[in-house]
DRENTORKOL-3810 file (N, C-alpha, C; in nm, 4 decimals):
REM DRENTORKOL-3810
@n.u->-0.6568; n.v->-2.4525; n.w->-0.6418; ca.u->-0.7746; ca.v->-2.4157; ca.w->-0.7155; c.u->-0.7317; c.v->-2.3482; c.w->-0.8458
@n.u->-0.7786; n.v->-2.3819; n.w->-0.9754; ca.u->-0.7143; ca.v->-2.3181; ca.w->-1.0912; c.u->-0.8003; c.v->-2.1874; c.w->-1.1370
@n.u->-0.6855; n.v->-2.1319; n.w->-1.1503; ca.u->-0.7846; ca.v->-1.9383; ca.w->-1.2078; c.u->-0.8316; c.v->-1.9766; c.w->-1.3300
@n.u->-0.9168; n.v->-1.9203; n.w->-1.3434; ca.u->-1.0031; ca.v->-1.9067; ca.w->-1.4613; c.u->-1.0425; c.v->-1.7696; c.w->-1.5026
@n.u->-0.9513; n.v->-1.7035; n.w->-1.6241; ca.u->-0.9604; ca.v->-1.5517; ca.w->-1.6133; c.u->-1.0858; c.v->-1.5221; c.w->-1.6778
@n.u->-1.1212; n.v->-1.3984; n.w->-1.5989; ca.u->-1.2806; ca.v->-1.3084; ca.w->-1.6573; c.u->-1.2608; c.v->-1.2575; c.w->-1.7101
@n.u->-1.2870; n.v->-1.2843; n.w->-1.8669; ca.u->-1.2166; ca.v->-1.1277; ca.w->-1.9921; c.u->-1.2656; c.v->-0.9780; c.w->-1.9153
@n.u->-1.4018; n.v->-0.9676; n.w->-1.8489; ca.u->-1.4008; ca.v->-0.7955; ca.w->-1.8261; c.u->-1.3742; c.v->-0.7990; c.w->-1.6333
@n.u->-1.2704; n.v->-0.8709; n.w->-1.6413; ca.u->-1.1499; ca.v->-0.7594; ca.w->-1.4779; c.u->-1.0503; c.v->-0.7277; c.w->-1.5992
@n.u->-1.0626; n.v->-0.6042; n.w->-1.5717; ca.u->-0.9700; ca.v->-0.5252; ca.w->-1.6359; c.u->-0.8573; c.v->-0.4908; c.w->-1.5253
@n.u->-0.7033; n.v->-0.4847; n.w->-1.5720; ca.u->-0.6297; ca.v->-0.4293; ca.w->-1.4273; c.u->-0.6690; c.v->-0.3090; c.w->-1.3968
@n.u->-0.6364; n.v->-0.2796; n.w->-1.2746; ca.u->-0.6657; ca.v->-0.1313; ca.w->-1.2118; c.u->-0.5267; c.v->-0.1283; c.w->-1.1679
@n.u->-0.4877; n.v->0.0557; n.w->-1.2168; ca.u->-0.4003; ca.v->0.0877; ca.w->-1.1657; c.u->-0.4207; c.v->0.1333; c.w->-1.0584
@n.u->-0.2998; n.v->0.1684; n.w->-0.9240; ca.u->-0.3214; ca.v->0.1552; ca.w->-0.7980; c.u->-0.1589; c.v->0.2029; c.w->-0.7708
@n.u->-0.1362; n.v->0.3155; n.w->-0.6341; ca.u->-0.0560; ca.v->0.3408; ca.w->-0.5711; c.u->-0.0493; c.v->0.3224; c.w->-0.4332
@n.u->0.0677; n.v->0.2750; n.w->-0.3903; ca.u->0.0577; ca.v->0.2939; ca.w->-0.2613; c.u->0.2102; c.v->0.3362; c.w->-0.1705
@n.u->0.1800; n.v->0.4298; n.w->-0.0784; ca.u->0.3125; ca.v->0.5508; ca.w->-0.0708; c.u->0.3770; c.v->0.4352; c.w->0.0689
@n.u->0.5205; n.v->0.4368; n.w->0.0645; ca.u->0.5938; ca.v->0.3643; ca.w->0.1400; c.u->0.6593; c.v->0.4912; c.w->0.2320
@n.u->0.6178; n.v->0.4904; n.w->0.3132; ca.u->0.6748; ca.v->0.6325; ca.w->0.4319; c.u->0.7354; c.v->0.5447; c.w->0.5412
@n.u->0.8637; n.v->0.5962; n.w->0.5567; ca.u->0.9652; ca.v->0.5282; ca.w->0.6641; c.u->1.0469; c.v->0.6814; c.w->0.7462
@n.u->0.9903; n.v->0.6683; n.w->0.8407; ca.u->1.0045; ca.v->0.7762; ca.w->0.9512; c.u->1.0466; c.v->0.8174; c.w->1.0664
@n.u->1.1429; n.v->0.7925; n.w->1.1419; ca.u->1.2497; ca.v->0.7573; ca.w->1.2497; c.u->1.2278; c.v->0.6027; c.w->1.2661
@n.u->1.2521; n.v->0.5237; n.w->1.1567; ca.u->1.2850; ca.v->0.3977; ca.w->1.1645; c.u->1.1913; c.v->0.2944; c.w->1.1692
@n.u->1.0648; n.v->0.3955; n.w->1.1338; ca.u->0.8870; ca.v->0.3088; ca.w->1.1372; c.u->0.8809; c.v->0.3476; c.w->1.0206
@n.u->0.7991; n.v->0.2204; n.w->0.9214; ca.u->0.7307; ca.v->0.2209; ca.w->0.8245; c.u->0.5798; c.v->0.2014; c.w->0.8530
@n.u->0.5355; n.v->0.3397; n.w->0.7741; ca.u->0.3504; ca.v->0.4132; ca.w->0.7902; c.u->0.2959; c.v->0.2894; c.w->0.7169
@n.u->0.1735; n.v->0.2009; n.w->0.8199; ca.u->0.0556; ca.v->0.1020; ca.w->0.7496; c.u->-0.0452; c.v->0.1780; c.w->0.7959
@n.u->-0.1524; n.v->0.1529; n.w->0.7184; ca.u->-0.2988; ca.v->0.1320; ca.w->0.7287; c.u->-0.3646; c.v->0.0354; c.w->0.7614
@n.u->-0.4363; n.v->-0.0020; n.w->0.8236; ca.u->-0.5327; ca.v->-0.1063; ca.w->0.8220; c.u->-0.6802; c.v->-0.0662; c.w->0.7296
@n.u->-0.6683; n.v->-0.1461; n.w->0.6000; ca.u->-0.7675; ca.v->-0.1314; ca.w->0.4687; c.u->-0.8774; c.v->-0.1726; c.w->0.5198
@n.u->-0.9601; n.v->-0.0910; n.w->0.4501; ca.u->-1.1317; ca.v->-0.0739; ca.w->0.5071; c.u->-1.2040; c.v->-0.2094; c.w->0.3401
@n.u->-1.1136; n.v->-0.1364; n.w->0.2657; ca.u->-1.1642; ca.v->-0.1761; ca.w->0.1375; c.u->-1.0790; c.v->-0.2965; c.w->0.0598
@n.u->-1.1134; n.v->-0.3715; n.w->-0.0744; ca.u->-1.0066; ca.v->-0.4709; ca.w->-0.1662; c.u->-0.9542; c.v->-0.3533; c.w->-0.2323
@n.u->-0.8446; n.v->-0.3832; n.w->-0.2459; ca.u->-0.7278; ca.v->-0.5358; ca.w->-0.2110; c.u->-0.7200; c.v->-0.5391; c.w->-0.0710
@n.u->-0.6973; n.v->-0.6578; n.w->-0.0215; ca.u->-0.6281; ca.v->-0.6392; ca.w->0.1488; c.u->-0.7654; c.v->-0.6129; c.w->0.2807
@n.u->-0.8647; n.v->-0.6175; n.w->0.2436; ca.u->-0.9618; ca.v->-0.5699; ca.w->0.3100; c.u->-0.9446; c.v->-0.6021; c.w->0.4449
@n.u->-0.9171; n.v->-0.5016; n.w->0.5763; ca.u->-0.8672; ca.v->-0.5677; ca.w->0.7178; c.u->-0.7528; c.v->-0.6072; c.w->0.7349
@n.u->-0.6521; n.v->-0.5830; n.w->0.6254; ca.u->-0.5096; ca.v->-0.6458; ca.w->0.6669; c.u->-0.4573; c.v->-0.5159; c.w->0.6463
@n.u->-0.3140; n.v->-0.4862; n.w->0.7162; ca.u->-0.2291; ca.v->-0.3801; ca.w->0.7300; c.u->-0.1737; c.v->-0.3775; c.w->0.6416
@n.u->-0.1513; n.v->-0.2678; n.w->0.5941; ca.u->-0.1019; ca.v->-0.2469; ca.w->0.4231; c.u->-0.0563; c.v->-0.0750; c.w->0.3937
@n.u->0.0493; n.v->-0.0742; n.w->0.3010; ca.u->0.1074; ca.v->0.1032; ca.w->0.2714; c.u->-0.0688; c.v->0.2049; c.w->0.2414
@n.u->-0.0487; n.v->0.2747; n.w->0.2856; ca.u->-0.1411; ca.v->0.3748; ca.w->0.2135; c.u->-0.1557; c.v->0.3935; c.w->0.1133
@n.u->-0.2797; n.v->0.3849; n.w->0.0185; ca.u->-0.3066; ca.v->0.4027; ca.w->-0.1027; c.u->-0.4294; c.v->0.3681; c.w->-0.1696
@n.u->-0.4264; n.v->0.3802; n.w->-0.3010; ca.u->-0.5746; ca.v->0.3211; ca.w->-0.3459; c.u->-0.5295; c.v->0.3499; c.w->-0.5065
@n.u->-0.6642; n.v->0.3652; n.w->-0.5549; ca.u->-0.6809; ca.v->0.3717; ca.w->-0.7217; c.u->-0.6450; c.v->0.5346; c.w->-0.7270
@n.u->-0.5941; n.v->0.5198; n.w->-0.9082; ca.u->-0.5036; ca.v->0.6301; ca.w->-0.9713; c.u->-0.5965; c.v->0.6889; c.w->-1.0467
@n.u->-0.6696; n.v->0.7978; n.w->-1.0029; ca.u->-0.8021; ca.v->0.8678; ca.w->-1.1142; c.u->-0.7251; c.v->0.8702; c.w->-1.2362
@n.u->-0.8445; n.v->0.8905; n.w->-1.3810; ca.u->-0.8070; ca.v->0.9564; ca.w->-1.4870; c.u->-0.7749; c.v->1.0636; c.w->-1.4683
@n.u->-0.6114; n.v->1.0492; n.w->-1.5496; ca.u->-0.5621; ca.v->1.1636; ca.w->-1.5890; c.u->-0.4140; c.v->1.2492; c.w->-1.4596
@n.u->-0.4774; n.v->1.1168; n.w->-1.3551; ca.u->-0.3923; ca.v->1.1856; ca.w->-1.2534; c.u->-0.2446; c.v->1.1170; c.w->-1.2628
@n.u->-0.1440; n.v->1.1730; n.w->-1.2383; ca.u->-0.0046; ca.v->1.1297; ca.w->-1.2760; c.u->0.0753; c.v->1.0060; c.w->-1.1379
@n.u->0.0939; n.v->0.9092; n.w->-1.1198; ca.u->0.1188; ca.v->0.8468; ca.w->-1.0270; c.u->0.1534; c.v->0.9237; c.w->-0.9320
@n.u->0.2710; n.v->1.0295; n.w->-0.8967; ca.u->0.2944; ca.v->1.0695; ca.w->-0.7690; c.u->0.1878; c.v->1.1434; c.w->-0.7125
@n.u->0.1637; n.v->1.2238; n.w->-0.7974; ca.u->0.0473; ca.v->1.3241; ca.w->-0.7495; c.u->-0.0662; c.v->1.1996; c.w->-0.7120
@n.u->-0.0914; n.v->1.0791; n.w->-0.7684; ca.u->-0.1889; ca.v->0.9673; ca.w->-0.6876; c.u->-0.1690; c.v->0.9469; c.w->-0.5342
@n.u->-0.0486; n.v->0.9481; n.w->-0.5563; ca.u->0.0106; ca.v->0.8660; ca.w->-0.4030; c.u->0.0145; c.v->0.9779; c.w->-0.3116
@n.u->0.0647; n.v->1.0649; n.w->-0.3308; ca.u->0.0587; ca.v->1.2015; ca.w->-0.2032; c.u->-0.0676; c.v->1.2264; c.w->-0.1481
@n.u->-0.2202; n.v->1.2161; n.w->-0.2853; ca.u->-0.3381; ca.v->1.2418; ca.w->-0.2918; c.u->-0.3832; c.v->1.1427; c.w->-0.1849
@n.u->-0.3454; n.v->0.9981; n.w->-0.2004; ca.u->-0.4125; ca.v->0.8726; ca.w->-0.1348; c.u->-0.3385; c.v->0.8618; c.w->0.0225
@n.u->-0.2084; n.v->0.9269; n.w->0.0179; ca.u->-0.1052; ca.v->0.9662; ca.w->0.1843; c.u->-0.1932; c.v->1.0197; c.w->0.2735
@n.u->-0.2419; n.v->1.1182; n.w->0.2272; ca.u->-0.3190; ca.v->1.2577; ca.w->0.2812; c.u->-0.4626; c.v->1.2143; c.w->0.3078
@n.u->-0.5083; n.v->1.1714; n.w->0.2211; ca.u->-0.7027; ca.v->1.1092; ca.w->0.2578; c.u->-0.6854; c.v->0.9695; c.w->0.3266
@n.u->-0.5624; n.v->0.8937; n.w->0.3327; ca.u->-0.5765; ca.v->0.8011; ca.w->0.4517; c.u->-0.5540; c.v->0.8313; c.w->0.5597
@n.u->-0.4474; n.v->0.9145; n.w->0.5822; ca.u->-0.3812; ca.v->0.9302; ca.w->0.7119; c.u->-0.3303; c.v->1.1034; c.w->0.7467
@n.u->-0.3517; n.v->1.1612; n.w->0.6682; ca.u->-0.3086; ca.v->1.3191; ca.w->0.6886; c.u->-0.2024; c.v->1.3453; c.w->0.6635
@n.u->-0.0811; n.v->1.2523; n.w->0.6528; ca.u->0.0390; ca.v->1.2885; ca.w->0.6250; c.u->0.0386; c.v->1.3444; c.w->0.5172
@n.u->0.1452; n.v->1.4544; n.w->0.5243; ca.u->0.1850; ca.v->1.5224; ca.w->0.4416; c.u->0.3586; c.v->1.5111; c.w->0.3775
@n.u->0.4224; n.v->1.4399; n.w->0.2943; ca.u->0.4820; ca.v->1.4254; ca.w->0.2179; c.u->0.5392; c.v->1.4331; c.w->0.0842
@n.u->0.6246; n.v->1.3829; n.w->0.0702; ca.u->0.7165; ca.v->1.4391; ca.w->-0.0597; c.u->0.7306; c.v->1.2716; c.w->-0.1198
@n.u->0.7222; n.v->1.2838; n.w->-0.2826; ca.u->0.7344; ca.v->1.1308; ca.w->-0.3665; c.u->0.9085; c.v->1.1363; c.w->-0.3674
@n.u->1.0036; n.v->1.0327; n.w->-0.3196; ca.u->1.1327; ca.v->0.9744; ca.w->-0.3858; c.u->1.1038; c.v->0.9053; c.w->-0.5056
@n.u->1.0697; n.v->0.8343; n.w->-0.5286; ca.u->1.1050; ca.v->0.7377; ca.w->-0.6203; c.u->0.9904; c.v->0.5972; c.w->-0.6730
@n.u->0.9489; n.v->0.5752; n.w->-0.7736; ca.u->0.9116; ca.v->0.4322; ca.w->-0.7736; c.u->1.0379; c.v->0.3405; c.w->-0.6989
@n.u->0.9152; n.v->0.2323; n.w->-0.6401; ca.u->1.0520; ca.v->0.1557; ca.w->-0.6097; c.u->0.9952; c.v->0.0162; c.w->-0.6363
@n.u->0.9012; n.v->-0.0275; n.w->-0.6786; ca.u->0.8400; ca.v->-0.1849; ca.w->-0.7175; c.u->0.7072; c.v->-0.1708; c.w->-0.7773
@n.u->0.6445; n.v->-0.2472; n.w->-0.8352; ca.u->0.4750; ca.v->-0.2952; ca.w->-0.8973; c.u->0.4724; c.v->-0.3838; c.w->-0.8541
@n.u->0.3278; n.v->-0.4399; n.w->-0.7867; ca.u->0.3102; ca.v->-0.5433; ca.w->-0.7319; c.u->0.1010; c.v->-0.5776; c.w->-0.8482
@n.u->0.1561; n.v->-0.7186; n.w->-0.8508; ca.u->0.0019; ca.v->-0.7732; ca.w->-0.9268; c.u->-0.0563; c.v->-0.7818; c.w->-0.7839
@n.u->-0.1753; n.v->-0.7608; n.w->-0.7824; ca.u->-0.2707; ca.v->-0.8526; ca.w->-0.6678; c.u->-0.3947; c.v->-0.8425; c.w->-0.7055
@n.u->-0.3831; n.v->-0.9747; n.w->-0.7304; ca.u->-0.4941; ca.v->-1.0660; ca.w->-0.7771; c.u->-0.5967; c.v->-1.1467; c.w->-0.6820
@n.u->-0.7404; n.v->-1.1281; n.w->-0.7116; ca.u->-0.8240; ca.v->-1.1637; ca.w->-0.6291; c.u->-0.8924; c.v->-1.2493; c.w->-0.6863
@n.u->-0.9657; n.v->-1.3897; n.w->-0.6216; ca.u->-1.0226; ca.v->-1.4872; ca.w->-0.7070; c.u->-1.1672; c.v->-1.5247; c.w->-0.6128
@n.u->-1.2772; n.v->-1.5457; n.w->-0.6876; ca.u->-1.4087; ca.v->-1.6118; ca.w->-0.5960; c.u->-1.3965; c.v->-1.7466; c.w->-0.5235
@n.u->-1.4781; n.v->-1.7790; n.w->-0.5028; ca.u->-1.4822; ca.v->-1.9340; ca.w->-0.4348; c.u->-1.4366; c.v->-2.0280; c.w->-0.5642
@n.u->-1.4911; n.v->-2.0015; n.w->-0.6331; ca.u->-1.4726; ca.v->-2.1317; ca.w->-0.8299; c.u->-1.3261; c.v->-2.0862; c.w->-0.8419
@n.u->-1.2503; n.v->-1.9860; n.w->-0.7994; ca.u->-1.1425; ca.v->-1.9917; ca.w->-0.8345; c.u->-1.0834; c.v->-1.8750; c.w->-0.9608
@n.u->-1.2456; n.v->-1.8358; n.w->-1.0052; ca.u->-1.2375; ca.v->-1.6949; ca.w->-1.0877; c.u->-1.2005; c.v->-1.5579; c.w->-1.0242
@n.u->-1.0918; n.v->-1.5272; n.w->-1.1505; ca.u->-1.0465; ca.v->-1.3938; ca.w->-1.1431; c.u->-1.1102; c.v->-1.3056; c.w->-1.0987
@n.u->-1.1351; n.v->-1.2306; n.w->-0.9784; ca.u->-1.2403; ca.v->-1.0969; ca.w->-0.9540; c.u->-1.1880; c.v->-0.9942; c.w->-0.9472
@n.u->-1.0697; n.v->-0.9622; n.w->-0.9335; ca.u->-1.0114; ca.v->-0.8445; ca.w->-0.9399; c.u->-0.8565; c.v->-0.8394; c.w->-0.9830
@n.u->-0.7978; n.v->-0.7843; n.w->-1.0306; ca.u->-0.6894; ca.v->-0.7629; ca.w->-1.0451; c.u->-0.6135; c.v->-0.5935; c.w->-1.0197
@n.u->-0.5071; n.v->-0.5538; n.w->-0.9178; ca.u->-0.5045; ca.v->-0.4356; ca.w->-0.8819; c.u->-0.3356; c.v->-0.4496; c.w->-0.9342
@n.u->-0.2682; n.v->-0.3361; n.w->-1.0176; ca.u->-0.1298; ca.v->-0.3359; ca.w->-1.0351; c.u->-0.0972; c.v->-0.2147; c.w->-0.9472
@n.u->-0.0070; n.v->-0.2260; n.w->-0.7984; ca.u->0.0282; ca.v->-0.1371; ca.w->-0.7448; c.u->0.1284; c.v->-0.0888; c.w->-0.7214
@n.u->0.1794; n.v->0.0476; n.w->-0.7977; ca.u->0.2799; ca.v->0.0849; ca.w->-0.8161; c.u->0.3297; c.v->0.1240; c.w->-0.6531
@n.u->0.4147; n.v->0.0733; n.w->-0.5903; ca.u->0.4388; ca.v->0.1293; ca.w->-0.4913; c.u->0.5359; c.v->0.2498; c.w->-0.4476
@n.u->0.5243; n.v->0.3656; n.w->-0.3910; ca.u->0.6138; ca.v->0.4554; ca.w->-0.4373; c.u->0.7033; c.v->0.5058; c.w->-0.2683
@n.u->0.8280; n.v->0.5559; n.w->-0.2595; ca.u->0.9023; ca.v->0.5656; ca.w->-0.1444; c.u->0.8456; c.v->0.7266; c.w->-0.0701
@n.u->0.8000; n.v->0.7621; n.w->-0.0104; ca.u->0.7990; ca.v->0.9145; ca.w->-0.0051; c.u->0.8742; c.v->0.9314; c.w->0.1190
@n.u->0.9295; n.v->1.0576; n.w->0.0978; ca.u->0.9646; ca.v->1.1168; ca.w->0.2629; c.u->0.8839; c.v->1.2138; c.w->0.3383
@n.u->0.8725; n.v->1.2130; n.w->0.5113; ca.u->0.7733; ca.v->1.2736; ca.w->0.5547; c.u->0.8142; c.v->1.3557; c.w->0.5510
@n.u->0.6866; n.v->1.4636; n.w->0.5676; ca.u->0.6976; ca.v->1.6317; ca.w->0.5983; c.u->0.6528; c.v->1.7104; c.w->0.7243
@n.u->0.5434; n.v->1.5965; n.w->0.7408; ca.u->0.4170; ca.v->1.7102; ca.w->0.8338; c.u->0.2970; c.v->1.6007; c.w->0.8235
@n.u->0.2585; n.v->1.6102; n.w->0.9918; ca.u->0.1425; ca.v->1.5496; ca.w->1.0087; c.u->0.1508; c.v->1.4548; c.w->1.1153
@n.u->0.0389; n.v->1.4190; n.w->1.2039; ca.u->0.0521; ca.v->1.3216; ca.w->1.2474; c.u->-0.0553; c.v->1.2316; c.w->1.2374
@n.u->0.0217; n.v->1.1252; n.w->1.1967; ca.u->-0.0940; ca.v->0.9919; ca.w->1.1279; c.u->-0.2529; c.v->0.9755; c.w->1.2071
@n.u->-0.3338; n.v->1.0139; n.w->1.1177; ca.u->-0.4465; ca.v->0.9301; ca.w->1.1740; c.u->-0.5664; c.v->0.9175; c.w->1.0714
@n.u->-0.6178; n.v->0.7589; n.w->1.1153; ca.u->-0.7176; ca.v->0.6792; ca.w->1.0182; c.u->-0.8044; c.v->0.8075; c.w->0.9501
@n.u->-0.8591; n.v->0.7832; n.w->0.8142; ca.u->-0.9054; ca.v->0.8584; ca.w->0.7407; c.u->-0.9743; c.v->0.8206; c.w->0.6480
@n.u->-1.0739; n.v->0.8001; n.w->0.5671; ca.u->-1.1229; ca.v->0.7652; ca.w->0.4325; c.u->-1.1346; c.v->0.6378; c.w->0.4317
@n.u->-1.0347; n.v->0.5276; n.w->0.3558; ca.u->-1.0113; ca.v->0.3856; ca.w->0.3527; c.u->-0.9314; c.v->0.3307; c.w->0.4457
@n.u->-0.9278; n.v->0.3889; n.w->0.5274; ca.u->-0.8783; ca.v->0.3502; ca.w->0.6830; c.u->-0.8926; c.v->0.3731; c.w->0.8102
@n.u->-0.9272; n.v->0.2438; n.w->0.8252; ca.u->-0.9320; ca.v->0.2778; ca.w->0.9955; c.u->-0.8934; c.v->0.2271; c.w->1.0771
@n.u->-0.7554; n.v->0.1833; n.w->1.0408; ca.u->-0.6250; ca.v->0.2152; ca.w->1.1645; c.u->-0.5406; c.v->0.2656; c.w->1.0923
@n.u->-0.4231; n.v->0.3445; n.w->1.1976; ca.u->-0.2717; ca.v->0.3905; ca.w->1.1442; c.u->-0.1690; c.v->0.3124; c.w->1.2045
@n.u->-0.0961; n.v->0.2508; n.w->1.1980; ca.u->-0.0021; ca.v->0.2191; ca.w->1.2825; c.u->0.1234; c.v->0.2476; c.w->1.2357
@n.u->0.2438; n.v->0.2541; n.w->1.2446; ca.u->0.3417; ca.v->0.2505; ca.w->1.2451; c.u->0.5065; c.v->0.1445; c.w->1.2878
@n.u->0.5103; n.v->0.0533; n.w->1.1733; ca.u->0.5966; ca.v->-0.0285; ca.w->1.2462; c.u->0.7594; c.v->-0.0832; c.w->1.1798
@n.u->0.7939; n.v->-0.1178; n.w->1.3357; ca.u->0.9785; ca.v->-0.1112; ca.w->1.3124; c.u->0.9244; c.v->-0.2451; c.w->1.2152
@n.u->1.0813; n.v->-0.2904; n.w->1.2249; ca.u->1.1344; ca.v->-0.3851; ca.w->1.1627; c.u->1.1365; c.v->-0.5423; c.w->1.2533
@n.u->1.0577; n.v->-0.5351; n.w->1.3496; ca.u->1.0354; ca.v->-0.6422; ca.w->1.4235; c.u->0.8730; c.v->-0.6714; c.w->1.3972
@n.u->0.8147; n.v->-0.5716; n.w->1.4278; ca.u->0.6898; ca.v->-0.5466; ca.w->1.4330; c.u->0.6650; c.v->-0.5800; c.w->1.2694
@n.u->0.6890; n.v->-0.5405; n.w->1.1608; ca.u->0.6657; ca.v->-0.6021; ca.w->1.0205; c.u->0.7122; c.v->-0.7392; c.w->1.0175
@n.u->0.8078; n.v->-0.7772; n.w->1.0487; ca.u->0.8613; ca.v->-0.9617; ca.w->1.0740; c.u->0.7207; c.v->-1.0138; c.w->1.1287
@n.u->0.6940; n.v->-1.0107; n.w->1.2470; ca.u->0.6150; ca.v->-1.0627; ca.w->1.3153; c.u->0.4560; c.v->-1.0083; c.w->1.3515
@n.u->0.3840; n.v->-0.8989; n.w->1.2330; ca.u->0.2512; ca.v->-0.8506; ca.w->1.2485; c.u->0.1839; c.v->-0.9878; c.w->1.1726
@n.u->0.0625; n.v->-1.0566; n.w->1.2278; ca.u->0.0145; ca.v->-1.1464; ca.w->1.1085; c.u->-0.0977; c.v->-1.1033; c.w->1.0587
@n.u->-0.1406; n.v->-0.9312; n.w->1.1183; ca.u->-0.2440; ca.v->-0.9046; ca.w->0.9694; c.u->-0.1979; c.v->-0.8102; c.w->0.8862
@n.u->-0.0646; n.v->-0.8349; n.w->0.8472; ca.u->0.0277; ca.v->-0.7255; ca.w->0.7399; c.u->0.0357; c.v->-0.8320; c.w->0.6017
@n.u->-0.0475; n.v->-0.7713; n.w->0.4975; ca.u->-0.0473; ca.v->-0.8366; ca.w->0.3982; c.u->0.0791; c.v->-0.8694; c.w->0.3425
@n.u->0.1025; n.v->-0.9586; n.w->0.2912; ca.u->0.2453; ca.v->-1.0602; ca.w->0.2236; c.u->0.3367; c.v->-0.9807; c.w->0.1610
@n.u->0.2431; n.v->-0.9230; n.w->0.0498; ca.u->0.2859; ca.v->-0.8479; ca.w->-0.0515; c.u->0.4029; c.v->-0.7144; c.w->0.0650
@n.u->0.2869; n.v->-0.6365; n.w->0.1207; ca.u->0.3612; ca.v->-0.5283; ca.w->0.2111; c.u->0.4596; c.v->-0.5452; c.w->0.2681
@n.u->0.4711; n.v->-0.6786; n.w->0.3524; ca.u->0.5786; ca.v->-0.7257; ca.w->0.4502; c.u->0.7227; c.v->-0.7518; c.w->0.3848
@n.u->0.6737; n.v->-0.8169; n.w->0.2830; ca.u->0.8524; ca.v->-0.8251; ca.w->0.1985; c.u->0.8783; c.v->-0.6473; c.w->0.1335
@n.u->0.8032; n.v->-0.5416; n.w->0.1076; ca.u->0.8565; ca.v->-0.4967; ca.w->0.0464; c.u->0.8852; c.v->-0.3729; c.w->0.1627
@n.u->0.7900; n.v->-0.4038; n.w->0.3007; ca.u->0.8432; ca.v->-0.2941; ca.w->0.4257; c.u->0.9821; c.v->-0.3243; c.w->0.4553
@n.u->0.9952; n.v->-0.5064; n.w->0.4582; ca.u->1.1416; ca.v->-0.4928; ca.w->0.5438; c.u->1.2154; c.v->-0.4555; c.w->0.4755
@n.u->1.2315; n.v->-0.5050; n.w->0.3225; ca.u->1.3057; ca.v->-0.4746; ca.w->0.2440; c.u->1.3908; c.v->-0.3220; c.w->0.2435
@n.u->1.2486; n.v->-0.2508; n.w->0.2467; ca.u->1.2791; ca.v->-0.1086; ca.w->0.2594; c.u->1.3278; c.v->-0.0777; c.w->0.4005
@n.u->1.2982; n.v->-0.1115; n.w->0.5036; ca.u->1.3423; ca.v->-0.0797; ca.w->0.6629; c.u->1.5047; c.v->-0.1261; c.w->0.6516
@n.u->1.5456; n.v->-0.2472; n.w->0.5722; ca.u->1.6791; ca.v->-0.3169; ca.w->0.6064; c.u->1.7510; c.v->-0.2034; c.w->0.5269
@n.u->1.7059; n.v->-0.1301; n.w->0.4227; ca.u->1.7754; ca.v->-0.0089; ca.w->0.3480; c.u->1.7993; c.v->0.0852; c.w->0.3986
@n.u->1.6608; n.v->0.1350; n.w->0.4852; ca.u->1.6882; ca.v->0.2558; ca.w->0.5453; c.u->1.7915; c.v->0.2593; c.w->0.6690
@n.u->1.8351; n.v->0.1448; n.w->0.6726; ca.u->1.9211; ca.v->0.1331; ca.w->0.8298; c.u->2.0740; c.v->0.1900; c.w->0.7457
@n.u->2.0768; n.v->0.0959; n.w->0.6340; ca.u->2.2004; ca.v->0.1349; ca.w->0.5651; c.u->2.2163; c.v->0.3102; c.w->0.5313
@n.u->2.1696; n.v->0.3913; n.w->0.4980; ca.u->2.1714; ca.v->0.5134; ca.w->0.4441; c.u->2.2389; c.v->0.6376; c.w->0.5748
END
């Protein structure tokens, strides 16, 4: 089906915190788009004025309660949403960021309502873990084994 871009989708910026925690990487199951019902990092949209990490700790905490610390950017991901005609309806750029835990124990919150937590088998083989998430959980799980 060919996109056909809508001059007013504007991108939205967007974080979402990558928490890997005795060898489980923290999903959500999204209430809301992008991902609506598929398992995905915690996160959402970056208010005015607010600085990416301080987004992502903000969006950690109102999904799931965790309480954490930002490492690092570690990827941007486009995700792009299209109607039935094949038009552009959304476009979300999500900075995805590494944090380490502190405190808390996960549970659904705000734009979520599930928590789960999963190894590196369980991300291979979940099939409602969005695409985008799955390459960049294992990615990160096959790292954290190394460290």
């Amino acid at each position: 089906m060919p996109c056909h871009v809508n001059p007013e989708v504007k991108p939205t910026p967007a974080v979402a915190a990558a928490v890997v925690h005795q060898g489980r990487v923290l999903m959500v199951r999204r209430r809301r788009a992008p991902n609506a019902g598929m398992l995905a990092f915690p996160g959402g949209r970056v208010e005015p004025g607010e600085p990416l990490l301080e987004a992502t700790l903000r969006e950690l905490h109102e999904e799931t309660g965790i309480v954490a610390e930002p490492e690092r950017v570690l990827t941007a991901i486009d995700q792009f949403q299209h109607d039935e005609q094949g038009n552009l309806s959304s476009h979300f750029v999500i900075v995805v960021v590494t944090c380490r835990w502190m405190s808390g124990s996960a549970v659904a919150g705000d734009d979520a309502s599930e928590v789960h937590w999963l190894d590196a088998a369980q991300v291979s083989s979940e099939p409602s873990l969005c695409a985008s998430t799955r390459r960049v959980a294992a990615d990160l799980l096959a790292g954290s084994t190394r460290r």
